[in-house]
Structures are given as structure tokens and as C-alpha cells.
DSSP file (Angstrom, degrees, kcal/mol; ACC not computed):
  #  RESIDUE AA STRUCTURE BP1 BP2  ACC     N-H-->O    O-->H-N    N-H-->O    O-->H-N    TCO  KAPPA ALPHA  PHI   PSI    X-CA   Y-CA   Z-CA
    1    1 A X              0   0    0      0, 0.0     0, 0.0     0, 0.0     0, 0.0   0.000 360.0 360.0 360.0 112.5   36.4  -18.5    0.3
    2    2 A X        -     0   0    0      1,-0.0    62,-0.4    61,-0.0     2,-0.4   0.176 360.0-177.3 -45.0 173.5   34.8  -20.0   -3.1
    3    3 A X        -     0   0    0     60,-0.1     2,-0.4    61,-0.1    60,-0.3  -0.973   9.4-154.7-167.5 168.8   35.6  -18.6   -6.5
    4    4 A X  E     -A   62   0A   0     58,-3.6    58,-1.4    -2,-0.4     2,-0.3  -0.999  18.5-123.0-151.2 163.4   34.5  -19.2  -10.2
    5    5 A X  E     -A   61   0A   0     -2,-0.4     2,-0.3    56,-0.3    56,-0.2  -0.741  23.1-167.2-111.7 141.5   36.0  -18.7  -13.2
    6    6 A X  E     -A   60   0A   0     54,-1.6    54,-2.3    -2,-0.3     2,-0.2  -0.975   9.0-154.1-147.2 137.7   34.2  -16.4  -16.1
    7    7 A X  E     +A   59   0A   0     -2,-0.3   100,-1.1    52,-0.2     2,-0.3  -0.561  16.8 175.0 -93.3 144.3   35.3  -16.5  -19.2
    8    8 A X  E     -AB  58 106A   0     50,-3.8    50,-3.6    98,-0.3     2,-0.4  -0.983  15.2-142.1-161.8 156.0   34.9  -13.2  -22.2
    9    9 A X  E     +A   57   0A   0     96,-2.0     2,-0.5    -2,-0.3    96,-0.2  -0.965  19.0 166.7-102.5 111.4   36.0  -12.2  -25.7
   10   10 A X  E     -A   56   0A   0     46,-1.8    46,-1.2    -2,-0.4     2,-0.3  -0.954  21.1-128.3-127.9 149.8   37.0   -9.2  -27.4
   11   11 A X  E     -AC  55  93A   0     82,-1.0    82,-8.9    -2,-0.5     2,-0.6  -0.751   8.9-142.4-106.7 152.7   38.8   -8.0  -30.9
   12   12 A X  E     - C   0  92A   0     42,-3.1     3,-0.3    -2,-0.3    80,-0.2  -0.780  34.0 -99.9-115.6 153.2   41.4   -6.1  -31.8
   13   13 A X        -     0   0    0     78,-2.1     2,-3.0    -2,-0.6     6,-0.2  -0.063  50.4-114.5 -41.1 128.8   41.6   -3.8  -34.6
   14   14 A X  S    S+     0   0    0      4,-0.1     2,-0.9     1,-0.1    -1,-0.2   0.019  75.9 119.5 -68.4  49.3   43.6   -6.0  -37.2
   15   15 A X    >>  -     0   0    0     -2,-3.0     3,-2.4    -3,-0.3     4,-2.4  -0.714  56.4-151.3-111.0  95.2   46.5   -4.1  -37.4
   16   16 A X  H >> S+     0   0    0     -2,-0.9     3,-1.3     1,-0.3     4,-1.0   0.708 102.1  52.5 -20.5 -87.6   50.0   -5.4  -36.3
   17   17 A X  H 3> S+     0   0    0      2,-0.3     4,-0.7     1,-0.3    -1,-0.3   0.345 114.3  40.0 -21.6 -29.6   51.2   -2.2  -35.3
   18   18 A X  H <> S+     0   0    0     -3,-2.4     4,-1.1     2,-0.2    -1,-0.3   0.794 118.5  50.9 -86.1 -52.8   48.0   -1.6  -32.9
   19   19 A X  H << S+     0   0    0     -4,-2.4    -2,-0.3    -3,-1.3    -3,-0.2   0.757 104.3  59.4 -79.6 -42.6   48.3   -5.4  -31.8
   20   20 A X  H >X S+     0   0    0     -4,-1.0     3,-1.7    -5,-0.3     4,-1.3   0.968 107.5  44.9 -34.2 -79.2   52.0   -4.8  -31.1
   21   21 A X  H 3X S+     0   0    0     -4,-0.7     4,-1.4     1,-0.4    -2,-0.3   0.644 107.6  54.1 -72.5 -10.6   51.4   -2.0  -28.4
   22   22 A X  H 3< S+     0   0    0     -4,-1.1    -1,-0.4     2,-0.2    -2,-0.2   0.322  98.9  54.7-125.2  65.8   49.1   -3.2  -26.8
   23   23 A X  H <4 S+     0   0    0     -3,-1.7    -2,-0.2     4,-0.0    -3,-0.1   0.298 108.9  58.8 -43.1 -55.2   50.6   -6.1  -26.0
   24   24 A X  H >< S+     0   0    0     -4,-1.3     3,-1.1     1,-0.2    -2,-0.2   0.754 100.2  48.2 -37.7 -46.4   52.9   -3.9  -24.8
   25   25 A X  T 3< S+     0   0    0     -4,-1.4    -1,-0.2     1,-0.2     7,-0.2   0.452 107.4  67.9 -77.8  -7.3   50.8   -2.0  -22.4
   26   26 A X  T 3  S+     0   0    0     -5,-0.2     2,-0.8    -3,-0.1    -1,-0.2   0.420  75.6 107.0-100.7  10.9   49.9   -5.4  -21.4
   27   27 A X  S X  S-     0   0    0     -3,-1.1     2,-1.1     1,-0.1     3,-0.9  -0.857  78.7-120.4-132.0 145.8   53.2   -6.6  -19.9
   28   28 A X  T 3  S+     0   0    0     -2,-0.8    -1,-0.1     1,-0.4    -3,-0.0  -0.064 109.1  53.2 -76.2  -0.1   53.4   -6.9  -16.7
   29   29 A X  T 3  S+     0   0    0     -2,-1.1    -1,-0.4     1,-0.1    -4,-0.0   0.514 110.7  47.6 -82.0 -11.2   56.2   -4.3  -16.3
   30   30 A X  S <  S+     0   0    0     -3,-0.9    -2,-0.2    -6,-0.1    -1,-0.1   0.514  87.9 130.1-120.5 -20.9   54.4   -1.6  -18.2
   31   31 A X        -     0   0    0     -4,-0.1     2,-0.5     1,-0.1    -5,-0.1   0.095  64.4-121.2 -25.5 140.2   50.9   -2.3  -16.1
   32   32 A X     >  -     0   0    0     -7,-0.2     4,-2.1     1,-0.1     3,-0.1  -0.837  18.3-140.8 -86.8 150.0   49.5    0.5  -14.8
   33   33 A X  H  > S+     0   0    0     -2,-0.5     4,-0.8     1,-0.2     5,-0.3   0.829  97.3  52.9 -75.1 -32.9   49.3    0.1  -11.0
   34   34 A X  H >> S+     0   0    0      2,-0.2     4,-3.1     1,-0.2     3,-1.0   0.922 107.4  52.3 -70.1 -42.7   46.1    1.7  -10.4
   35   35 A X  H 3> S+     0   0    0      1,-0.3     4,-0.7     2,-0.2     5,-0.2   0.928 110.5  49.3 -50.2 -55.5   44.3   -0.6  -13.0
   36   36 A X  H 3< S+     0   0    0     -4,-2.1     4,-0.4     2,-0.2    -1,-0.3   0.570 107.4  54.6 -68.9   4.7   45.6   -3.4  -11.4
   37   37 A X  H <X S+     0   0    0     -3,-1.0     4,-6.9    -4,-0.8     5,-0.4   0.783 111.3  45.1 -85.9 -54.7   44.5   -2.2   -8.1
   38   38 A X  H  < S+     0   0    0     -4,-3.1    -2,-0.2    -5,-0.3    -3,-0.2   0.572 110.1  52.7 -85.1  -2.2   41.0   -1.8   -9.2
   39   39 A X  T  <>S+     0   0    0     -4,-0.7     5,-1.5    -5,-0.1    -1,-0.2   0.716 111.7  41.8 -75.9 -26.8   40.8   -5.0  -10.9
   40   40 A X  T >>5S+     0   0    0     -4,-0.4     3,-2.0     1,-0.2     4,-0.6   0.947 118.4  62.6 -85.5 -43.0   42.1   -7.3   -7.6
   41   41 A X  T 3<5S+     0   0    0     -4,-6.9    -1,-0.2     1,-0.3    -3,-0.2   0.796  96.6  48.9 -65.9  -4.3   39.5   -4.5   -5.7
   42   42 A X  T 345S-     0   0    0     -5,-0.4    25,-0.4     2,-0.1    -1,-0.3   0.147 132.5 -86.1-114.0  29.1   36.7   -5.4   -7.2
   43   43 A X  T <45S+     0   0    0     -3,-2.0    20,-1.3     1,-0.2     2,-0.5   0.501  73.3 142.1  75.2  22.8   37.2   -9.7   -6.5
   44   44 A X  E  << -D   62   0A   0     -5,-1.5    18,-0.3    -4,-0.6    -1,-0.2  -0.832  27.6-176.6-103.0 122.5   39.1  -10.7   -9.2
   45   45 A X  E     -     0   0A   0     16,-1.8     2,-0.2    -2,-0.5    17,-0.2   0.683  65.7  -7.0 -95.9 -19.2   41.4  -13.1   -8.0
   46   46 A X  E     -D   61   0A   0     15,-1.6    15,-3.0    -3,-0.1     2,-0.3  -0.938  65.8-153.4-160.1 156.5   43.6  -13.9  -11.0
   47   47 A X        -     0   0    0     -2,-0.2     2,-0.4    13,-0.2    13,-0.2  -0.950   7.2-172.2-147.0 139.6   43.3  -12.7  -14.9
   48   48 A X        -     0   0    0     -2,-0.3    11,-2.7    11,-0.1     2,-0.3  -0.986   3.0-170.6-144.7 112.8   44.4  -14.2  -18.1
   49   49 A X  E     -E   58   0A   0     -2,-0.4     2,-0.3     9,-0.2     9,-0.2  -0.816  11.6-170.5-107.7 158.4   44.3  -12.6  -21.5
   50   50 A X  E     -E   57   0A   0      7,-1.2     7,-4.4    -2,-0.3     2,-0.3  -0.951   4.5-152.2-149.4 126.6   45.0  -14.8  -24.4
   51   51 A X  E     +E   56   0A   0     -2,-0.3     2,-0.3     5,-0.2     5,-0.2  -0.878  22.2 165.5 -90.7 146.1   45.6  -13.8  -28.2
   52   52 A X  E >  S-E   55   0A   0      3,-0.9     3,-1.5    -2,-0.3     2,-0.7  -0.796  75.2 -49.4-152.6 147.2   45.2  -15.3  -31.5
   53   53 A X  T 3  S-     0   0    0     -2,-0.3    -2,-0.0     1,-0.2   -34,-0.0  -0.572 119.4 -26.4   8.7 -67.2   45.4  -13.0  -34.1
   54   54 A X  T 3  S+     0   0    0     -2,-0.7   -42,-3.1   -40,-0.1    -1,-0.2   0.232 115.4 103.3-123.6  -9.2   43.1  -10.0  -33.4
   55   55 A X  E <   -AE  11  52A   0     -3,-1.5    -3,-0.9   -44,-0.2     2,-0.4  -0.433  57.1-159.0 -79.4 144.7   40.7  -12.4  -31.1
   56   56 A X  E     -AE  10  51A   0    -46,-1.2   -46,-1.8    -5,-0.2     2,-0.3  -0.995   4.5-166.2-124.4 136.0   41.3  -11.7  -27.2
   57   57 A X  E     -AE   9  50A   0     -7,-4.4    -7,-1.2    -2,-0.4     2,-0.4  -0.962   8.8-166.0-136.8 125.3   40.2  -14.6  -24.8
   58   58 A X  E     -AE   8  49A   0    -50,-3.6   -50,-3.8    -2,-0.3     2,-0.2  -0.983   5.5-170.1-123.4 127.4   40.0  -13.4  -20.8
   59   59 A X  E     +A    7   0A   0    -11,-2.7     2,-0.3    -2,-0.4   -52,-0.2  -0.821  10.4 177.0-107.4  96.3   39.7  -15.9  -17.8
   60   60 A X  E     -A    6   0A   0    -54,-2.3   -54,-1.6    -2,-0.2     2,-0.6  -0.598  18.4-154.9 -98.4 129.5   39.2  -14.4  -15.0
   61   61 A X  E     -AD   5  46A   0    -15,-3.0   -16,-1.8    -2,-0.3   -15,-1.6  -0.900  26.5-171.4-127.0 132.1   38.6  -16.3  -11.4
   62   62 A X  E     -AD   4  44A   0    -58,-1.4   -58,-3.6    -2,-0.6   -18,-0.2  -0.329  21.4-110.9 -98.6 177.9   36.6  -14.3   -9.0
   63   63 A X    >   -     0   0    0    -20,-1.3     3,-2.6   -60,-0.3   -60,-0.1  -0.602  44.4-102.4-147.4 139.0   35.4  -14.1   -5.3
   64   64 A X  T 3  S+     0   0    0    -62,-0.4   -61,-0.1     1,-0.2   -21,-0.0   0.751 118.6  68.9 -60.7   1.1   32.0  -14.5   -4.4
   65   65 A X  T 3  S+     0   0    0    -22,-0.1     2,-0.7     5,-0.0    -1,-0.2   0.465  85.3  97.6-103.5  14.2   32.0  -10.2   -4.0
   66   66 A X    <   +     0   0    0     -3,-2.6     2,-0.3   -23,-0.3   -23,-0.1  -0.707  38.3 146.4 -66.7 120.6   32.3   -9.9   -7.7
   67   67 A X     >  -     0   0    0     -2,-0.7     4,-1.9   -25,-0.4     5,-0.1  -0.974  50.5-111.8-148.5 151.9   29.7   -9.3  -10.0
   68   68 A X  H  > S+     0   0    0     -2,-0.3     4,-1.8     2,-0.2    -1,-0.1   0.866 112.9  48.2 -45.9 -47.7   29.8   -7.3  -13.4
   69   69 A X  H >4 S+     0   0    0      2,-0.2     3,-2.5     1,-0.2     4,-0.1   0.867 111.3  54.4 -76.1 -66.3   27.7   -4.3  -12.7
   70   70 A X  H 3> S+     0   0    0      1,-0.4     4,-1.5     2,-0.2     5,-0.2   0.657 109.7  51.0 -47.0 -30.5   29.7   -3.8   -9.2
   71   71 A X  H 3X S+     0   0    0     -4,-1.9     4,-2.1     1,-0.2    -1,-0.4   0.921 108.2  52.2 -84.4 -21.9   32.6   -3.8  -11.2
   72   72 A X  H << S+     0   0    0     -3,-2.5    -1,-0.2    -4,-1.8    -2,-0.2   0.497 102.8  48.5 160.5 132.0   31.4   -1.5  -13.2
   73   73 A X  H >> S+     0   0    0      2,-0.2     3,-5.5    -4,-0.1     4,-0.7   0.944 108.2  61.3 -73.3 -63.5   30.3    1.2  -11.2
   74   74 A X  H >< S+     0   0    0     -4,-1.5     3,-3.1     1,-0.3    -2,-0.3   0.739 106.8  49.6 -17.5 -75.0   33.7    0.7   -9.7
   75   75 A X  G >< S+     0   0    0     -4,-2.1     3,-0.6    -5,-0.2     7,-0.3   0.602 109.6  47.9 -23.6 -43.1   34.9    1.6  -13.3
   76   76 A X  G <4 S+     0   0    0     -3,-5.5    -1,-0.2     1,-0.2    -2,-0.2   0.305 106.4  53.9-103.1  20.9   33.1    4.4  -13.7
   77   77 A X  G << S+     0   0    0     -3,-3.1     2,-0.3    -4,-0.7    -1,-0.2   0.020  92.3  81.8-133.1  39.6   33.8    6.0  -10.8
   78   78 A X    <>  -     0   0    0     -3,-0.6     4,-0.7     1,-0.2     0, 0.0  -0.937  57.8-164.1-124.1 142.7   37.4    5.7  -11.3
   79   79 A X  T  4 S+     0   0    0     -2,-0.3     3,-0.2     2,-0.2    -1,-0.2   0.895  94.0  58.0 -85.9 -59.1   38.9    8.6  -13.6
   80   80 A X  T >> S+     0   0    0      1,-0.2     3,-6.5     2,-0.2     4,-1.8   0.797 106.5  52.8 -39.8 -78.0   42.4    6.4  -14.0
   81   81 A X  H 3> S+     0   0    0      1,-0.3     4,-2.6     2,-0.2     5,-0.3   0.790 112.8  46.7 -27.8 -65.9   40.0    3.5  -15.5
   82   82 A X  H 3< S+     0   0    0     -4,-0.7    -1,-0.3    -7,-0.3    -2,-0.2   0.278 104.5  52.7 -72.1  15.8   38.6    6.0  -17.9
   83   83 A X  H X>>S+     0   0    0     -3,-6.5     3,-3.1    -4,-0.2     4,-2.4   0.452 113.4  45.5-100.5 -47.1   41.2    7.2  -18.9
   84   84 A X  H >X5S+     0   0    0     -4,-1.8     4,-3.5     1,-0.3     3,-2.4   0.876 109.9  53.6 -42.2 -54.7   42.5    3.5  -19.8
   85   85 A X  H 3<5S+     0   0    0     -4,-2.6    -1,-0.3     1,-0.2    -3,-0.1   0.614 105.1  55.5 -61.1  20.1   39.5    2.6  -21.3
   86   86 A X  H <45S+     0   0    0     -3,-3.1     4,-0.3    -2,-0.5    -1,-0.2   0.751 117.4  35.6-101.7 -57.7   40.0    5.6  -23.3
   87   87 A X  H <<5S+     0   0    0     -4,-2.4     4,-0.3    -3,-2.4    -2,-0.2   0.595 111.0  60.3 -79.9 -24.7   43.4    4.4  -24.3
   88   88 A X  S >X<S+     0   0    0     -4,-3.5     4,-2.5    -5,-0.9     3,-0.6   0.810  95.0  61.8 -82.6 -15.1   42.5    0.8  -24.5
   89   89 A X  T 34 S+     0   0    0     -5,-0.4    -1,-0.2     1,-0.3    -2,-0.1   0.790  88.0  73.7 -90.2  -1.0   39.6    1.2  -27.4
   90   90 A X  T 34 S+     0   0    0     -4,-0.3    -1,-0.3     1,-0.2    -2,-0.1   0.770 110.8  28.5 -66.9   0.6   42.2    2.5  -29.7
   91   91 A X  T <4 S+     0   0    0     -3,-0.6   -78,-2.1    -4,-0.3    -2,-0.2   0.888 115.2  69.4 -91.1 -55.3   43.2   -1.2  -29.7
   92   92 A X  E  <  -C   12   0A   0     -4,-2.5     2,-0.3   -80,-0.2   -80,-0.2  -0.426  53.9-173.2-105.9 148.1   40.0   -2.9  -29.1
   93   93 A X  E     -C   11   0A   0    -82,-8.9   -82,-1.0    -2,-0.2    -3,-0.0  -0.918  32.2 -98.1-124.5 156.3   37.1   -3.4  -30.9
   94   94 A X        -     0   0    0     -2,-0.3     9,-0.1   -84,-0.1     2,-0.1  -0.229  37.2-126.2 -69.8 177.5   33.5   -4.9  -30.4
   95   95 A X    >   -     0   0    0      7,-0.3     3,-0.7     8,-0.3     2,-0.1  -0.409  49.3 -79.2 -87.5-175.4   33.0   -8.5  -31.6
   96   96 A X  T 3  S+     0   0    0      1,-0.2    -1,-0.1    -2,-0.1     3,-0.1  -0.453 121.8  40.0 -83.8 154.1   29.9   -8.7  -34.1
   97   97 A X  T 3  S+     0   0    0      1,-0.2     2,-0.5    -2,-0.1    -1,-0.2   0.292  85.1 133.3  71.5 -15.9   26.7   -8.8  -32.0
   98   98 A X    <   -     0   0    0     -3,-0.7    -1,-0.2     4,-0.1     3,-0.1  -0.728  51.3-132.1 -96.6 143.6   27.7   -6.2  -29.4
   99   99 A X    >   -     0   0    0     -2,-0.5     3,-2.1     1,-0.2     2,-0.1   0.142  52.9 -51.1 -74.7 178.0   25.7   -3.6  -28.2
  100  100 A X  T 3  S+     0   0    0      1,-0.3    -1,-0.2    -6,-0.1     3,-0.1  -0.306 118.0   1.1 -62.3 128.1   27.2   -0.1  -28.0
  101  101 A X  T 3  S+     0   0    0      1,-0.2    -1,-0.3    -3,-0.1     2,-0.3   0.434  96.3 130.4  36.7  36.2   29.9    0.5  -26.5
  102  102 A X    <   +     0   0    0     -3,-2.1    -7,-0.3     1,-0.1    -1,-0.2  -0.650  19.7 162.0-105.8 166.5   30.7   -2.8  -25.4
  103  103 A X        +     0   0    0      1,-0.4    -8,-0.3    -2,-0.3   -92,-0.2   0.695  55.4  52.8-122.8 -61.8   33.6   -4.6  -25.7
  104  104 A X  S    S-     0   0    0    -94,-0.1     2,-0.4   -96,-0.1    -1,-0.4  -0.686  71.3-156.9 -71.2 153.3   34.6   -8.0  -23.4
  105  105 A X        -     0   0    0    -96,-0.2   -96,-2.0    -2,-0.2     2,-0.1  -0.975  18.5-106.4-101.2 120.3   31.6  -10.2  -24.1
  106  106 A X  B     -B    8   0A   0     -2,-0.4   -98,-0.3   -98,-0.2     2,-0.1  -0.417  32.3-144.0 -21.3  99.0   30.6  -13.0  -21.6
  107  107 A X        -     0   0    0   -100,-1.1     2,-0.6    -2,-0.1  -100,-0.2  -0.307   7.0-139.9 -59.5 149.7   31.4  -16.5  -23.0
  108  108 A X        -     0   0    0     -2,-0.1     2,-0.4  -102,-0.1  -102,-0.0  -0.971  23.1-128.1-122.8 137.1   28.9  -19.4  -22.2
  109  109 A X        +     0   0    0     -2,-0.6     3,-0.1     1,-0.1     0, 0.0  -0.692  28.2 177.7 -82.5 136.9   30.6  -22.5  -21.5
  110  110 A X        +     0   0    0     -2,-0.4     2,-0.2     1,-0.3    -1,-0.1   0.200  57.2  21.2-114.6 -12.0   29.8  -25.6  -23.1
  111  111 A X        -     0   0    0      2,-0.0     2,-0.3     0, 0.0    -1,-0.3  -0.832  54.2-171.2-170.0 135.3   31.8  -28.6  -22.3
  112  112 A X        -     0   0    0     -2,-0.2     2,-0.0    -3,-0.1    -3,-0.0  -0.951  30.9-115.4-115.3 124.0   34.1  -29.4  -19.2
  113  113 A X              0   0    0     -2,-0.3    -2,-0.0     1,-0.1     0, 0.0  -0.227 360.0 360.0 -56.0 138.7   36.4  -32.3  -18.8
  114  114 A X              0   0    0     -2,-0.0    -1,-0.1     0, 0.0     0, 0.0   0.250 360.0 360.0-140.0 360.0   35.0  -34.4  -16.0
């Protein structure tokens, strides 16, 4: 089975206190199980968030039955996912340049070591 790595950005409101919790809802004891259910269902084989300051950096490596819109419909046709993302935008915000009501944006890669 193949897999590929995609890379995405998002901010978070620049507030300590905001940036504190959810960090908090992000470790791994506090996950919710259903979120992580519906992330591994929908081909994602491993996830990595990364902070510095407010910036949030996600690697995600997926499975060839991944693709963005499948995941999501998958998303919107989960009520537990909407209610996180519900909970999750008091945190998050878009980056400059994203359309309405988005948040991770797609990174385009630019250099690999070789």
C-alpha cells in the first residue's frame, strides 16, 4: 500500500489562554475517540500538528483512498466532527488569503533533500 505525505497551515487566535486549551484538547489523552476514528477512516495514516506561536503546521501521510473532498463529506456527515469543528474555531483562525470558512490550507512543497 503507497502513501504520501500532505502538508497544511492554520492560525490560532493570538491569545495564550486560547493557545493553552487547545493544546490541551490536543493531547493525546484528552482526544476525542470518535474524531480520531474519523480521521484514521478516512486514509489518514499518521498526523502531526506542529506550533510556533499562533502558526499551526499539519503533516499528514495518507493512503491512496484519501482525498480532501471524500474527507470532507465524511465530515459533514458526521455530527461529532461538527460539533468539534464548532469547538475547534474558537481556537482557530483562517490564515490571510482563505476563502470563507476555511481554515487548514494546503502547503505546496518546494524543496526536498535528495
Amino acid at each position: 500500500m503507497s502513501s504520501k505525505k500532505l502538508c497544511y497551515a492554520c492560525d490560532l487566535v493570538d491569545n495564550q489562554e486560547l493557545i493553552k486549551l487547545y493544546k490541551y484538547y490536543h493531547k493525546k489523552e484528552n482526544a476525542w475517540p470518535e474524531i480520531t476514528k474519523s480521521i484514521k477512516d478516512s486514509g489518514v495514516i499518521d498526523m502531526e500538528i506542529y506550533l510556533f506561536a499562533n502558526r499551526l503546521f499539519m503533516i499528514m501521510e495518507v493512503d491512496e483512498s484519501y482525498t480532501p473532498e471524500r474527507k470532507q463529506m465524511m465530515d459533514a456527515a458526521n455530527p461529532k466532527v461538527q460539533e468539534w469543528e464548532k469547538l475547534m474555531w474558537k481556537f482557530q483562525q483562517a490564515l490571510p488569503g482563505a476563502k470563507e470558512g476555511e481554515k487548514w490550507l494546503p502547503m505546496e512543497q518546494i524543496y526536498k533533500l535528495e
